[in-house]
C-alpha positions in Angstrom: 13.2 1.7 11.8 13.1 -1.5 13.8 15.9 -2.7 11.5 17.8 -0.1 11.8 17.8 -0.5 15.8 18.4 -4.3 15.6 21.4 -3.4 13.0 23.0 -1.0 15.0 22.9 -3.2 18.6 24.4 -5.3 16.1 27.5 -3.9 15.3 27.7 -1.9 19.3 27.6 -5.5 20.6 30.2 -7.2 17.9 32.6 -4.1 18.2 32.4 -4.4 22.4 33.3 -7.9 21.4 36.1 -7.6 19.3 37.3 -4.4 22.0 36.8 -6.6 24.5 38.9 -9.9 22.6 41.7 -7.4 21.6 42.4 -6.3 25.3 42.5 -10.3 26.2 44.9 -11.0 23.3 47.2 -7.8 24.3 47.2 -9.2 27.8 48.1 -12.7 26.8 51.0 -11.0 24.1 52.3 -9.0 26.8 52.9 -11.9 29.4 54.2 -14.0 26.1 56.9 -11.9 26.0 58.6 -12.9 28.8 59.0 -15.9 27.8 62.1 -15.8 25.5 64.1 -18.5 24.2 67.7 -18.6 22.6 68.1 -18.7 18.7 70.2 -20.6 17.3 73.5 -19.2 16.1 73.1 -16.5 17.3 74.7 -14.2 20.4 73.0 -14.6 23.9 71.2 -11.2 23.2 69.4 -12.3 20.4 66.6 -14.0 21.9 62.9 -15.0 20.8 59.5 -14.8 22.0 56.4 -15.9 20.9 54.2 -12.8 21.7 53.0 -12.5 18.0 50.5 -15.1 17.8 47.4 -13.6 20.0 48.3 -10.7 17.7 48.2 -12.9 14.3 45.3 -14.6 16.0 43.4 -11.6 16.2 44.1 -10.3 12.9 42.7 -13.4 11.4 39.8 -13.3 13.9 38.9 -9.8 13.6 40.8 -8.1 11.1 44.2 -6.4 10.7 43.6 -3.9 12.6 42.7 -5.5 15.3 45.9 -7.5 15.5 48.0 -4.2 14.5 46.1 -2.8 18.1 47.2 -6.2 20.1 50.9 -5.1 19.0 50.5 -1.7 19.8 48.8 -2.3 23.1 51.8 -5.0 24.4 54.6 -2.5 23.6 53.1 0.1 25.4 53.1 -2.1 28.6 56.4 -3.3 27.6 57.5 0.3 27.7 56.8 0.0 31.5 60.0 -2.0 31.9 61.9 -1.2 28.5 65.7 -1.1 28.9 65.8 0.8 25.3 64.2 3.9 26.0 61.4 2.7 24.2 63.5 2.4 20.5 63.3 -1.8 21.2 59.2 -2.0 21.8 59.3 0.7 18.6 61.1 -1.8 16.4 59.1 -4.6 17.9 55.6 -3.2 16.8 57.5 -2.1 13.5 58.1 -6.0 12.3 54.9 -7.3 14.3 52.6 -5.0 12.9 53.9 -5.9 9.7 53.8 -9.9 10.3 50.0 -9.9 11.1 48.8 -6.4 9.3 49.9 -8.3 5.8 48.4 -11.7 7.0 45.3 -10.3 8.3 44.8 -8.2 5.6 45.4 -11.0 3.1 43.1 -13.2 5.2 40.4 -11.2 5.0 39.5 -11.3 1.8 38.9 -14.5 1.2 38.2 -16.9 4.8 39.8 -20.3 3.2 42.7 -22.8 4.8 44.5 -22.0 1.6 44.4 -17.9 1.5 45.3 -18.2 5.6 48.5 -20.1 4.4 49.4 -18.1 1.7 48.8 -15.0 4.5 50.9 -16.6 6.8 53.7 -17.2 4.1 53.6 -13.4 2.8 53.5 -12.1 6.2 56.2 -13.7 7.0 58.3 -13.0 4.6 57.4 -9.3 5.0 58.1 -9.6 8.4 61.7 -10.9 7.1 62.4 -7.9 5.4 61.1 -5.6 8.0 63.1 -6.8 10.3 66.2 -6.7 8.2 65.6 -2.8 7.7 64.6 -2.5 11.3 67.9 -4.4 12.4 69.7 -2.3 10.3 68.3 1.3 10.8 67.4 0.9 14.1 68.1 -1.9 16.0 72.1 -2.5 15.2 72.5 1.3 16.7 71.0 1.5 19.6 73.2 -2.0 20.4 76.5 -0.4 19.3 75.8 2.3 22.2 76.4 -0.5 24.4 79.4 -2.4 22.2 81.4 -1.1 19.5 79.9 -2.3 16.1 83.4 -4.7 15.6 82.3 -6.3 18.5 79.3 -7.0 17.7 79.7 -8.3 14.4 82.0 -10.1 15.8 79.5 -11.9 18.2 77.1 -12.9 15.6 80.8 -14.2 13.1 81.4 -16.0 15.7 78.6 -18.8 14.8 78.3 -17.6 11.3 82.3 -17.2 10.4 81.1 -15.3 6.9 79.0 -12.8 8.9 82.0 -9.6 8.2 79.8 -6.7 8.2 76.6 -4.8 9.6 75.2 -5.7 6.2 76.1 -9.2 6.5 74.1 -8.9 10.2 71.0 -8.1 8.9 70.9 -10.2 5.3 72.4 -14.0 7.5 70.8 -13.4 10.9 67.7 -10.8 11.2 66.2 -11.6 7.9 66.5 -15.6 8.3 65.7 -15.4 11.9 62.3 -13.3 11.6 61.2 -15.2 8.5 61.6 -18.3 10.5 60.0 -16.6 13.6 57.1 -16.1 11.5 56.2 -19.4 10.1 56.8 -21.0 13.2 53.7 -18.4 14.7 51.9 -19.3 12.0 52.2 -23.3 12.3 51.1 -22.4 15.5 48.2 -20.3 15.0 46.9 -22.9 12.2 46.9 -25.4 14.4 44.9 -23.3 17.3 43.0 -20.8 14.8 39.9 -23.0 13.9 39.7 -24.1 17.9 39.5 -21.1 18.9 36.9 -19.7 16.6 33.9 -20.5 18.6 35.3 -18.6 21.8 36.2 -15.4 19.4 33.2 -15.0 17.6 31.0 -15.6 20.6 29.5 -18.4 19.5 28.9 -22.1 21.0 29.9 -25.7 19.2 
């Protein structure tokens, strides 16, 4: 019985904990995210942040879940202020969710410098794709309510002269441009990761 008691303080205190580390990380994704920075050949629109990584560091700290929730939580805050009606901070958790759901997931079966590079690398590269059916579905859309779609192929071909078509959008710009948006999080987050451990699991060096 006495087990039972110390088991279940156990898991109230580490779950409080990990509640408690999620709604830091959202906060710290959330203000992230206005930091954005140009990418390269690419219109002045399309623009970067770097509010994935307290996401993909959660995920790796606490499980996929956990970072699918940090994504989920800065969206909804950035739907306080969302120009899109909400479809941009949809798409957002679309390709973030998949970056660290796939890596955390990956991660967590197996805790090893090695698996958390190979998570980093598949997630990724899902993110990649993600993003190119997001672009394409979704995103690419809502912008041609604002500029007609020759116009804006036109504003990507105008750095990438073989970019012709919506297609050609998503397959030389959103894919590349996520997938390299991806492992520059994740060089990131290996770098801060094993730092950070201590603080996130509560304990002291």
């Amino acid at each position: 019985m006495e087990k039972t008691v110390i088991t279940q303080k156990r898991t109230i205190s580490r779950n409080v904990r990990t509640l408690t580390a999620v709604a830091v990380l959202s906060a710290v994704s959330f203000l992230l995210a206005f930091f954005e920075f140009p990418v390269p050949l690419s219109p002045s629109f399309a623009r970067m942040d770097l509010s994935d990584l307290p996401a993909l560091i959660g995920a790796f700290a606490y499980g996929p879940l956990a970072g699918i929730m940090t994504e989920l939580i800065k969206n909804v805050l950035q739907l306080l202020s969302s120009s899109t009606g909400g479809v941009g901070e949809l798409a957002n958790f679309i390709m973030g969710s998949s970056f660290v759901g796939i890596a955390g997931l990956i991660y967590q079966a197996h805790k090893t410098k090695k698996r958390a590079l190979a998570a980093c690398l598949a997630g990724s590269l899902v993110m990649g794709i993600v993003a190119a059916a997001v672009n394409y579905f979704i995103l690419l859309p809502v912008f041609e309510t604002f500029m007609p779609l020759e116009q804006l192929i036109a504003s990507f071909g105008a750095f990438i002269p073989f970019i012709r078509t919506k297609l050609d959008v998503v397959l030389f710009n959103a894919f590349p441009f996520n997938l390299l948006k991806g492992l520059a999080i994740s060089m990131v987050t290996m770098l801060l990761y094993k730092r950070l451990t201590p603080v996130l699991k509560g304990r002291q060096n």
